[in-house]
Each structure stands twice: as C-alpha cells, then as structure tokens.
C-alpha positions in Angstrom: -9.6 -3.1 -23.0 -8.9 0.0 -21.2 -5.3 1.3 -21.8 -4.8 2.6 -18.8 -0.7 1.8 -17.3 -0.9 4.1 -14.9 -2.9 2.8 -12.2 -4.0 6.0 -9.9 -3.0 3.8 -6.5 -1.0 6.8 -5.2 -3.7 9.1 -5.7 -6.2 7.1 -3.9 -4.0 6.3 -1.0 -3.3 9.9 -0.3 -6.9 10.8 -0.7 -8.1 7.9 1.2 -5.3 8.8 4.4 -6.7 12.6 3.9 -10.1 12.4 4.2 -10.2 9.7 7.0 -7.4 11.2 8.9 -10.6 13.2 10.2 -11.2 10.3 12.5 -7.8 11.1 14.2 -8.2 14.9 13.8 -11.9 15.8 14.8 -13.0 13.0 17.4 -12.0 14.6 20.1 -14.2 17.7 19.2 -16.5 16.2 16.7 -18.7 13.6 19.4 -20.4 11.0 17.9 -17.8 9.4 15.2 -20.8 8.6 12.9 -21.4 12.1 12.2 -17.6 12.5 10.6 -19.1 11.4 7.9 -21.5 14.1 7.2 -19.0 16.6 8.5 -17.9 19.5 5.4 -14.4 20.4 5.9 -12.2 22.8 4.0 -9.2 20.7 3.4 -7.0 23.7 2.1 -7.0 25.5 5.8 -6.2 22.0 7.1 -2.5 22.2 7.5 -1.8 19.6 10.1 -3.4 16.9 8.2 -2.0 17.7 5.2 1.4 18.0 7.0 0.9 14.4 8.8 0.5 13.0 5.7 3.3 14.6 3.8 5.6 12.8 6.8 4.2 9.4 6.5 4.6 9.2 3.1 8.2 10.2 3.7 9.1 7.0 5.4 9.4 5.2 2.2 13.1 4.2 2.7 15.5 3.1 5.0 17.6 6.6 4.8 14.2 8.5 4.5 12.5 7.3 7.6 15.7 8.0 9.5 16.0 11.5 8.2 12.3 11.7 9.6 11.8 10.5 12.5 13.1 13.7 14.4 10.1 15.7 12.5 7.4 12.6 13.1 8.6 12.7 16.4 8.0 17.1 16.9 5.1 16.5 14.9 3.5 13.4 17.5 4.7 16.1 20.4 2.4 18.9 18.8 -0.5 15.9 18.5 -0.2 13.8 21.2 -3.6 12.0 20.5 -1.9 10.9 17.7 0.2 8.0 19.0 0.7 6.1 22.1 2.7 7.4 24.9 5.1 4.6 24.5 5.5 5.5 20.9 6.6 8.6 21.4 8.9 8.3 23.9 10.5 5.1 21.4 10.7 7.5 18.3 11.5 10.8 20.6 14.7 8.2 21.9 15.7 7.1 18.6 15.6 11.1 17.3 18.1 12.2 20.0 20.1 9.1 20.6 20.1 7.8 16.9 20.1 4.5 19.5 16.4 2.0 18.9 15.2 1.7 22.2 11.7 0.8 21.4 8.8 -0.1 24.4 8.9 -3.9 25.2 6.3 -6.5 26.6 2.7 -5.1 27.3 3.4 -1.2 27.2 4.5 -1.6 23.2 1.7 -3.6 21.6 -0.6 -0.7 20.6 -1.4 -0.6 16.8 -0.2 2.8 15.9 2.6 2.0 14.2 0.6 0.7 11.3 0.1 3.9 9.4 4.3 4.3 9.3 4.5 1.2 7.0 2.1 2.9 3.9 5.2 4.9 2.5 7.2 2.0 2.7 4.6 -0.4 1.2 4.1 2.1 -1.7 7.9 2.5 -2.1 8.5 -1.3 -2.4 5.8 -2.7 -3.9 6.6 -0.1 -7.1 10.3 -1.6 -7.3 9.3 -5.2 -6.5 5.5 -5.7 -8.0 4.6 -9.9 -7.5 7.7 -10.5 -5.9 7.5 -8.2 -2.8 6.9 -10.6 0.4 9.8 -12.7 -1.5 12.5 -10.1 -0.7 14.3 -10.6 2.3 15.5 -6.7 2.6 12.0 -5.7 2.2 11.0 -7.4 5.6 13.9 -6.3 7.4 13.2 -3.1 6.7 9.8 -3.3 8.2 11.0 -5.3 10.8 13.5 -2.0 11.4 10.6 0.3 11.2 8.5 -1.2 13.3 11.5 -1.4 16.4 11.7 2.2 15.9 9.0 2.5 18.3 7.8 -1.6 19.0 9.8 -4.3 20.1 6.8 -6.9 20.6 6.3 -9.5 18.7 2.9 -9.4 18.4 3.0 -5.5 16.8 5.7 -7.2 14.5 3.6 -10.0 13.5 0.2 -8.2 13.1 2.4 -5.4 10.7 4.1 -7.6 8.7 0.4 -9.4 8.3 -0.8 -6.0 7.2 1.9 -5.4 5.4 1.2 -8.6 3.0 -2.7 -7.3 3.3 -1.8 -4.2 1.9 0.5 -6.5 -0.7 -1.8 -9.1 -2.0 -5.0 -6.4 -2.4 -2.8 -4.2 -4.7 -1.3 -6.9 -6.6 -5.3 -8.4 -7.3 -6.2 -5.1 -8.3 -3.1 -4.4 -11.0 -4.1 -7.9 -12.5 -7.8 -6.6 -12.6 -6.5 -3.6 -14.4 -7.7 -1.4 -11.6 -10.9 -2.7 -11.2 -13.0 -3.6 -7.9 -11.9 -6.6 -6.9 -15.1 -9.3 -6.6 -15.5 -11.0 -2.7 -13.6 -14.1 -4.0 -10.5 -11.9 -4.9 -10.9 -9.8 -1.4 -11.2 -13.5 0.3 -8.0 -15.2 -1.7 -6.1 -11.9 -1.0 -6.7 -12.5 3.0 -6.2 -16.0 3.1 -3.0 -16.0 0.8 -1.4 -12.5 3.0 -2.4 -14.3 6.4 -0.9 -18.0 5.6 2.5 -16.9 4.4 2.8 -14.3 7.1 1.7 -17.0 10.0 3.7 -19.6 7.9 7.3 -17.3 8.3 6.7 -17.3 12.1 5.8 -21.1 12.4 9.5 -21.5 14.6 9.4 -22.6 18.0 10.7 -19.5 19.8 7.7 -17.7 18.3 4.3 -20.5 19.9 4.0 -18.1 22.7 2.9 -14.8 20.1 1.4 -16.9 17.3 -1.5 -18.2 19.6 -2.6 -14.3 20.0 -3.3 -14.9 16.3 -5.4 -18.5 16.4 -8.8 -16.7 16.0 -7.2 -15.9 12.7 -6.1 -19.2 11.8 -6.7 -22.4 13.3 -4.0 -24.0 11.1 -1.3 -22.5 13.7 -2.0 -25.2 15.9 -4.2 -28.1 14.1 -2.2 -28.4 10.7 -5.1 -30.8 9.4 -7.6 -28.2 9.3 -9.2 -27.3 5.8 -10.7 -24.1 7.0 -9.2 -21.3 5.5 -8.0 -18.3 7.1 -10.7 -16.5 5.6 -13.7 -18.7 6.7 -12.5 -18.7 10.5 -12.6 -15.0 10.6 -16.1 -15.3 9.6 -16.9 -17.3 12.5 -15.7 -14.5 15.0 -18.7 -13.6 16.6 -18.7 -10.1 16.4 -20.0 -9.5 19.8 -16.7 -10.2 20.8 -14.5 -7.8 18.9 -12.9 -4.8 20.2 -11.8 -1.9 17.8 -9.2 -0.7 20.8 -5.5 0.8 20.1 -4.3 -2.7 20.7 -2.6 -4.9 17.7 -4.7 -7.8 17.8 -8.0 -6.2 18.3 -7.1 -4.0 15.0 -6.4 -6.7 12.7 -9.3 -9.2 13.9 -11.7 -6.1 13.6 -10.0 -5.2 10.5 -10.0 -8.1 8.9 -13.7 -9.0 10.2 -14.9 -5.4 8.5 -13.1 -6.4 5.5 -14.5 -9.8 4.6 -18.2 -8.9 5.8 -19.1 -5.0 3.9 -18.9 -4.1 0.6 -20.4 -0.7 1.1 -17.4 2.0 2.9 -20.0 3.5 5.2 -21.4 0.3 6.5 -18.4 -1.1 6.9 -17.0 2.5 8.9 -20.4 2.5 10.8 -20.6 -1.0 12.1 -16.3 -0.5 13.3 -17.9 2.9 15.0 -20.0 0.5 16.7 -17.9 -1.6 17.8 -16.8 -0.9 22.1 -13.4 0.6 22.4 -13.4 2.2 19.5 -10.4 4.2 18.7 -10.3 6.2 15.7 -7.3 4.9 13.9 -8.9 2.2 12.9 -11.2 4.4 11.3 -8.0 4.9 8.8 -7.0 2.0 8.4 -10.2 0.2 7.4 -10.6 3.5 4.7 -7.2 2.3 3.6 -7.3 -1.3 3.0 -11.3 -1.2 2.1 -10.0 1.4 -1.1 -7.4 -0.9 -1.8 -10.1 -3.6 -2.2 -12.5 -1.5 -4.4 -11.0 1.7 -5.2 -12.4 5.2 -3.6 -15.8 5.3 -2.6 -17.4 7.9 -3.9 -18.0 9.8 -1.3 -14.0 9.9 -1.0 -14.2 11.1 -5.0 -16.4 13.4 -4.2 -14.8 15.2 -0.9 -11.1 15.2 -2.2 -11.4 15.1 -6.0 -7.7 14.3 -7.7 -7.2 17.8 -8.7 -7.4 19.1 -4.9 -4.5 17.1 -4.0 -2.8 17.8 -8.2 -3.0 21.5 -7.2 -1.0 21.0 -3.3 2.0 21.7 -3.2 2.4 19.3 0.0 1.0 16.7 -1.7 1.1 17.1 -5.5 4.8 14.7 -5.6 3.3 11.9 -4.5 1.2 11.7 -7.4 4.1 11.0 -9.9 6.9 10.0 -7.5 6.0 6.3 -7.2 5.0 5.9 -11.1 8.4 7.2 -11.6 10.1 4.6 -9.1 7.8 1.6 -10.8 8.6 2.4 -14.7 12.8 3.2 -14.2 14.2 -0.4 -15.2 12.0 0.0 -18.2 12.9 3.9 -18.9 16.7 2.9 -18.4 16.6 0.0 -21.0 14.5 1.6 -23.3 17.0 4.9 -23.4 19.7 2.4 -24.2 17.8 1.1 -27.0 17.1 5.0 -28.4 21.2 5.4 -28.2 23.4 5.8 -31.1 24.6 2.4 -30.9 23.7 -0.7 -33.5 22.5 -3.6 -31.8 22.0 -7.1 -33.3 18.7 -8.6 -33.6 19.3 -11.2 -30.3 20.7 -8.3 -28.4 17.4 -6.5 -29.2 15.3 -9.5 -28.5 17.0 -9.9 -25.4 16.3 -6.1 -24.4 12.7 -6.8 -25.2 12.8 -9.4 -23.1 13.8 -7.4 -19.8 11.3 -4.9 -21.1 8.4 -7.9 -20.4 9.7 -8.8 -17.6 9.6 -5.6 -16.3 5.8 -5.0 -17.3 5.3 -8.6 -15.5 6.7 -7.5 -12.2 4.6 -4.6 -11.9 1.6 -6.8 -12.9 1.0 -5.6 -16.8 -0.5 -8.6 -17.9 -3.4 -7.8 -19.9 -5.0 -9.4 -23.4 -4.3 -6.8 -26.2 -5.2 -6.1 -29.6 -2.6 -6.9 -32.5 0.2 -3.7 -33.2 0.5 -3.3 -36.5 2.0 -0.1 -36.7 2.2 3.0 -34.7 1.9 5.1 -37.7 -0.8 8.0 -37.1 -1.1 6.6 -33.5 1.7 8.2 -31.7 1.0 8.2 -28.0 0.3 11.4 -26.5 1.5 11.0 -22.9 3.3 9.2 -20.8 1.0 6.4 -20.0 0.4 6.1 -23.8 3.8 6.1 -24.4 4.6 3.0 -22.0 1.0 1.3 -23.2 2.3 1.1 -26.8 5.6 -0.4 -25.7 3.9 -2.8 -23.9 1.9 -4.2 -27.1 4.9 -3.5 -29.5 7.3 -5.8 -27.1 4.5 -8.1 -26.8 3.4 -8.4 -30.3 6.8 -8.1 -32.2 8.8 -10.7 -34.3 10.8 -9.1 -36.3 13.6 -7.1 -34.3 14.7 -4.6 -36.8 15.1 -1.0 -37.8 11.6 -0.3 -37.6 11.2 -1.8 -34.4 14.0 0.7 -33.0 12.1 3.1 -35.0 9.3 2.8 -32.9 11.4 2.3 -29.2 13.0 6.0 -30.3 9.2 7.0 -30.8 8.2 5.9 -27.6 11.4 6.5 -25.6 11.1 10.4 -27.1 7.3 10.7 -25.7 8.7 9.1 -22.1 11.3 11.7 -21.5 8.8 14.8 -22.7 
C-alpha cells in the first residue's frame, strides 16, 4: 500500500491550467487548434500565462476574490479574448463600484466564469473533504462568485453542477489513493454531482432554467425514469453538440467528452472537432479529464513538477492547500505534544478528532499493524502524518508511549 498522504492534486491542477491555457493564449495565432498540441513552448518566457493563473488561483476565498477582482479585472482588459464582453464590464463594475451589477438574461450566460471557481473548489474542498456540497456557506459563496460577473440562472446552475463535478471526481480519486479512477467511478461521479445539483433546484420558480438541463437528465421532468444521468448523456447524439462560449453547450460537451474518451488527446481532438469551438473548453475538459485520471503524460512530460517547484509565481500553490487540509490535525496534535498531562479518555478522545480529521479529507486506506515506530521515524512531512494515521488507527493503549510517539510525529510536522 502506497504511503503516500499527500495527494499531488494542487500540482496537477496548476500544471493541467498551464499547459492548456495555450488554447486560450495561442488560438488566435496558432490556426488549426489540433496543432496546440504538438506546439513546443518555453513556459519560463510565458509571463501572462503564468500571471493568469497566479490570479485564479487567488480567488480561493470570499476576502480573496474581492481583493482580486480589480487585478482579474486589468488583467481581462490587457486580454480581452479572455472573457466575454459582458464579463468584463460585470467584474470592471464590481472593481470600481465595489456594487455586483452582473449581465442579466441572454447577454450573461457565456461559460467563462467557470475557470474563477478552481481556487475556490481547491480552497474548500481541503477544509471540507466528503462533506463539501453539504455546506451551505460553501454554495453561497459560489453563488457570490458567480454574480460577480453572471446573474443567470442557467450560468448558476451549470457552475454549481461543475462545481460538484470537480467535487465528486476528487473525492473518488482520494478514496482510490490517487489512482485513475476506472469508467464506473468516472460514471458514479457524474451521475451522483449532476442529481444532487438538479435535485437543489427542483423548486417551482426554477422549471423555466432546469429544462435547459433535460438532455442531462430526464428525471427533471418524468420522476419515474430509471435512466441515470449518465446513460442519457450517452444518448446525445454528438452531431448535435456545440463546444460554443455558451453554459449549456460547455457542460453537455463536457460532460459528453468526459464519459466517452479515456485517452486526453482523443478526447481534446474530437471537442476540437466539434462546430463552434471556443477554446476554453479546451481548459476545462484538460481540467476535469486530469481530475478523472491524473496528468497525461504528455502534461508530465511538458510541465514536469519541478518547473512549476522552481517558479516563484507558482511554487505556493504547491504547499498552500496541503497546509489548509492537514491544520485541525496539526492544531490537535500540538496540543497533545504540550506540557500538559492528559488522561487516557482525554487522549482517546483527541485520537478520535485526529480520525475524523483523516476521514474528512478521505484517508481511509487498509494498513499494516504499527507496532512501534522505533528505527522508523518518518522523514518528512507526509511520513510524518502517514504514521499518525496508523498509530491513531491501530492503538489501544493510550499511554506515555503513545504521547511518546504524537511528540515524534508532531516534532517532524513542524520541521
């Protein structure tokens, strides 16, 4: 069993966002998309991605994205192929006014606001783990990100549905320990993210948007239909999709893409394909199809780890959101390091937030027996929090040497 704690999910999503931000950055003087592929570029002289990335990861929090949105909002006047001209004009509002005044009805249901919910979805699903769609301050908060620059419903809907995408794939993954997730996993995640999405809107005042959604799932309107989410997509005939800048045709074609390839480039080839492309969903798909099964390799191989470990832009993100995941556990296990004497129940009791900690991030994984941590002291971080793991899980005797070993293990965390 691998002993791996640290799952590298912030690495891939920044290297995944880097190399297909290309697709935003060199359509417009590449040509043919499919050749973006084959296209060598020198990421170090390529400051504006870099930079664009470095903002969206930023919007991670409520105060954050506020802080931000004046420098998204420069940034989106530099690159105005970026975003919609009804985006801008929403976030270049809110920067000035500090008022929301997002775009309403048709002129605000273009899917570019997708790629502002990543640093949030990192952000929260590393202080929420399993129970992330279950917090009720979590969706406002993408509900207030997305009226920055969107007050349709339909944008609303199709990012909170991507939202619980994102969700559910990550969550499969941690309980695979990291692993590829198998086409039964990829087709639970989509049928679990899209049902309890469609399932919150299910009110009256919200009919009129949910049918933009039916070729999704039937069950919006025929609640005796055994066909899951995931089986209807498959009977979109592809003929019919569109791979525009418009919310619906981004999540059917995303979805679609999702279900049917399990090779990146196939997948990226046949959305290329597709008419109306527009090259954000290019993105998107590289996001939620590494996600799914981890970085291609031809990712791994264009933007290895230690090109982004050695940028200063983009280095933080590495550690940032292990940080934010592991500080219940950090804080409880530096109480139990303290100078103070605690009975057996009180330790027990400790050991049980510990678990629950592990369990919330998704550390659920068959171990081996601890006897003792003698001549097996970890040797980093991730070693450090593995052995915890099996010591809380395999102790039943709460006693001196089991604070010997928490004072072991809480002295290699704060190295």
């Amino acid at each position: 069993m691998s002993k791996r704690l640290y799952f590298e999910y912030s690495y891939e999503i920044v290297a995944s966002l880097l190399f297909a931000s290309r697709f935003l950055f060199y359509t417009k003087t590449d040509g043919e998309y499919s050749r973006l592929l084959d296209k060598k570029i020198d990421y170090k002289s390529e400051n504006r991605q870099k930079e664009y990335i470095n903002l969206l990861l930023k919007l991670d929090e409520q105060k954050t994205i506020e802080n931000n949105i004046y420098n998204l909002t420069q940034y989106y006047k530099n690159n105005p192929f970026l975003v919609s001209e009804a985006t801008l004009v929403a976030l270049s509002e809110f920067s000035h006014t500090n008022n929301l005044l997002p775009a309403g009805g048709e002129w605000a249901n273009t899917s570019d606001g997708f790629l502002h919910l990543v640093g949030y979805f990192l952000s929260s699903y590393t202080k929420e783990g399993h129970y992330l769609l279950e917090r009720k301050e979590v969706l406002d908060g993408l509900e207030k990100i997305t009226n920055f620059s969107h007050a349709n419903m339909r944008v609303l809907i199709s990012h909170t549905l991507f939202f619980a995408l994102m969700t559910k794939l990550l969550e499969a993954r941690v309980n695979s320990n990291g692993s590829a997730l198998k086409k039964k996993q990829i087709v639970e995640a989509v049928d679990q993210a899209i049902r309890r999405v469609l399932h919150q809107y299910r009110d009256y005042q919200y009919l009129g948007d949910l049918r933009y959604f039916v070729r999704l799932d039937k069950q919006i309107y025929d609640h005796a239909t055994l066909i899951n989410p995931s089986g209807q997509i498959a009977k979109i005939n592809a003929k019919e999709l569109r791979a525009g800048n418009y919310v619906i045709d981004s999540i059917e074609t995303l979805l679609y893409s999702l279900l049917r390839f399990k090779k990146y480039e196939e997948g990226l080839k046949f959305i290329a394909d597709i008419p109306g492309f527009h090259p954000l969903n290019g993105i998107l798909f590289t996001l939620l199809f590494n996600l799914a099964h981890g970085l291609p390799s031809i990712i791994k191989k264009d933007i290895p780890r230690v090109l982004i470990a050695n940028d200063s832009q983009l280095s933080p993100f590495l550690e940032r959101y292990k940080d934010l995941a592991f500080r219940p556990i950090k804080m409880i296990v530096a109480r139990m390091s303290g100078n103070e004497i605690f009975p057996p129940d009180e330790l027990a009791n400790f050991a049980s937030q510990i678990e629950f900690e592990f369990e919330r991030i998704g550390v659920n994984i068959s171990f081996p027996i601890l006897k003792s941590l003698a001549g097996k002291l970890p040797v980093n971080k991730a070693e450090a929090y593995y052995q915890l793991y099996l010591l809380i899980k395999s102790t039943k005797k709460y006693d001196e040497t089991f604070v010997g070993h928490i004072i072991i293990i809480n002295n290699i965390i704060n190295l």
